[in-house]
Short mmCIF file of the C-alpha atoms (twelve columns), coordinates in Angstrom:
data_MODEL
# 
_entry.id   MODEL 
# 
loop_
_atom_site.group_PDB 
_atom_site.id 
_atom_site.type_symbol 
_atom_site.label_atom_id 
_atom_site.label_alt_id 
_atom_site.label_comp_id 
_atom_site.label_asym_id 
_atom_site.label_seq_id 
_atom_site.Cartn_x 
_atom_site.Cartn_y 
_atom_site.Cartn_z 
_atom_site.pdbx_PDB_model_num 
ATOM 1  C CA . UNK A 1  0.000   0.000  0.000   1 
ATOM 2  C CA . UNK A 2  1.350   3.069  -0.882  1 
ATOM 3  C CA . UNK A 3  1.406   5.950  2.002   1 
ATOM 4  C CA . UNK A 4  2.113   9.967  2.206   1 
ATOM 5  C CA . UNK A 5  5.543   10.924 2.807   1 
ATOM 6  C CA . UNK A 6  7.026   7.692  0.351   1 
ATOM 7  C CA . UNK A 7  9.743   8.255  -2.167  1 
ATOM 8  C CA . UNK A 8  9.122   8.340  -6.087  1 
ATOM 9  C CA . UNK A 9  11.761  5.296  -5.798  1 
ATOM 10 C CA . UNK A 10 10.166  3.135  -3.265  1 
ATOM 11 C CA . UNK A 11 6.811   4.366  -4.672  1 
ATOM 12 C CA . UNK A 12 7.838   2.926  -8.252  1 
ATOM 13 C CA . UNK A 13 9.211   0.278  -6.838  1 
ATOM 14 C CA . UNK A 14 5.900   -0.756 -4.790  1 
ATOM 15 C CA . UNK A 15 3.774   -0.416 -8.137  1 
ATOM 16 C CA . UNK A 16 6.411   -1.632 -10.719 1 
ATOM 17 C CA . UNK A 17 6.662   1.284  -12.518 1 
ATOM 18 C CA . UNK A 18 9.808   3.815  -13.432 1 
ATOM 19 C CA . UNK A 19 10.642  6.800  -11.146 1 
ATOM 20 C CA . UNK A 20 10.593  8.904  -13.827 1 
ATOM 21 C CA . UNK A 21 6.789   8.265  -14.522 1 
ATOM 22 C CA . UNK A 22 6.369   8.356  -10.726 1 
ATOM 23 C CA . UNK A 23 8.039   12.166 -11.211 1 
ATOM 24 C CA . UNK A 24 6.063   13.127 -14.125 1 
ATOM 25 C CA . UNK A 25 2.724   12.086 -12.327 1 
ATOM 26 C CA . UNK A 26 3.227   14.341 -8.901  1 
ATOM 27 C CA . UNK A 27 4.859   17.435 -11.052 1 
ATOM 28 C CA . UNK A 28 1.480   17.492 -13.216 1 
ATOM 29 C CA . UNK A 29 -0.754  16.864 -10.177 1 
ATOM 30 C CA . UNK A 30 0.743   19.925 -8.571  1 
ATOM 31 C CA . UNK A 31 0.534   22.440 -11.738 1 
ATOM 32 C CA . UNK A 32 -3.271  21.324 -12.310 1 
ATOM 33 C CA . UNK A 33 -3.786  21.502 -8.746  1 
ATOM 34 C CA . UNK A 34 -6.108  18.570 -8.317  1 
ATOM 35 C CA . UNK A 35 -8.548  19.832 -11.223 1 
ATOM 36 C CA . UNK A 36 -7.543  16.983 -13.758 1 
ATOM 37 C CA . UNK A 37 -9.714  15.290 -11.256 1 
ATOM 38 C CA . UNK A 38 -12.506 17.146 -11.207 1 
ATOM 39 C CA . UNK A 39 -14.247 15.457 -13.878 1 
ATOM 40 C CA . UNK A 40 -16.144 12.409 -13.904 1 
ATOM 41 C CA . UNK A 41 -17.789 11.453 -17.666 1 
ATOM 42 C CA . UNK A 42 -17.021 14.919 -18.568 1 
ATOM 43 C CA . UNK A 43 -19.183 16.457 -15.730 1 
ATOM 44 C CA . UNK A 44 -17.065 18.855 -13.852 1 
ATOM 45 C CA . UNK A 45 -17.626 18.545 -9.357  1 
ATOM 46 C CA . UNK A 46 -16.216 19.849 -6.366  1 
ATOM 47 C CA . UNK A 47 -15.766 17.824 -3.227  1 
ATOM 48 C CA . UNK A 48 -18.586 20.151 -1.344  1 
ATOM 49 C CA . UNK A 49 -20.727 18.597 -4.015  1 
ATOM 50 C CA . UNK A 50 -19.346 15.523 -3.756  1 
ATOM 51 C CA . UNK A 51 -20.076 15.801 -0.374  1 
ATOM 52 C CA . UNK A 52 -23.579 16.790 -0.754  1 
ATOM 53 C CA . UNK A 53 -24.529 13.858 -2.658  1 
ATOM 54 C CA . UNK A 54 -23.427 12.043 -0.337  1 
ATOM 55 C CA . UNK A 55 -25.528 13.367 2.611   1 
ATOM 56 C CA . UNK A 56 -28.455 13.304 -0.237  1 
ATOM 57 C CA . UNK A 57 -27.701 9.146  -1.086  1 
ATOM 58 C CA . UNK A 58 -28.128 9.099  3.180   1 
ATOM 59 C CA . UNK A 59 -31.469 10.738 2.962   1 
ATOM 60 C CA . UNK A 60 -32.709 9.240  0.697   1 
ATOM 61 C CA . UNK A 61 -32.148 5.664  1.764   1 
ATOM 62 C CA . UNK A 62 -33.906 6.739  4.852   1 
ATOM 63 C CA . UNK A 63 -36.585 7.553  2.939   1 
ATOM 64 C CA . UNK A 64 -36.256 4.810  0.821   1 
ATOM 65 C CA . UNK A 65 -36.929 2.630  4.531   1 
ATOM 66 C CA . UNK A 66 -40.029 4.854  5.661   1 
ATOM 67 C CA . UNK A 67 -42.141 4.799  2.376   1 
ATOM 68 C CA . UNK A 68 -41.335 0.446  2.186   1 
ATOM 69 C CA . UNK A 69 -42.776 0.693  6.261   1 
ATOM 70 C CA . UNK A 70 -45.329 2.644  5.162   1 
ATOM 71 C CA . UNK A 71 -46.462 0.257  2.485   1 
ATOM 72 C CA . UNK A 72 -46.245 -2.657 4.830   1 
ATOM 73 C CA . UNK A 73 -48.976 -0.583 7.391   1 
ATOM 74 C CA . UNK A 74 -50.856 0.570  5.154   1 
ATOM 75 C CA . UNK A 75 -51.135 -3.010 3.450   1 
ATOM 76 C CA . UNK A 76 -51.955 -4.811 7.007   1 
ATOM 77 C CA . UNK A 77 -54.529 -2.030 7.950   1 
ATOM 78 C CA . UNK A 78 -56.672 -2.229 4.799   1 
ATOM 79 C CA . UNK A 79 -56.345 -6.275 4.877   1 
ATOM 80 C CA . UNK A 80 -57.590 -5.784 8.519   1 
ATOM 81 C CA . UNK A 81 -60.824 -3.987 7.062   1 
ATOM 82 C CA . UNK A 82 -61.992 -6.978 5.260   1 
# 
């Protein structure tokens, strides 16, 4: 597993790769500043969004839960009526 604070050479080595590439990678990540990652399918994000979809996918599996339980009820109460 490779960790923070690793050299490009014991990186490389770890992942089979040259040093060089391992150079190449970190100098590009650090004049894009992160945003050659800030697309996913072409659809550009932030990580507040990212973020926010993620409280949102939370929600809405709660949600999700109540409307199934209220199904069930509502199923047992009218079958009660008959």
């Amino acid at each position: 597993m490779v960790k923070k604070g690793n050299s490009n050479q014991s990186v490389a080595a770890e992942l089979g790769i040259s040093e060089q590439l391992i150079y190449n990678w970190r100098r590009q990540f650090k004049r894009c500043g992160g945003n050659q990652f800030s697309t996913i399918q072409g659809v550009k994000f932030h990580q507040e969004d990212s973020d926010e979809v993620q409280v949102l996918k939370r929600q809405l599996a709660v949600l999700k839960e109540e409307n199934a339980f209220s199904k069930k009820a509502a199923a047992y109460f009218a079958s009660d009526q008959e």
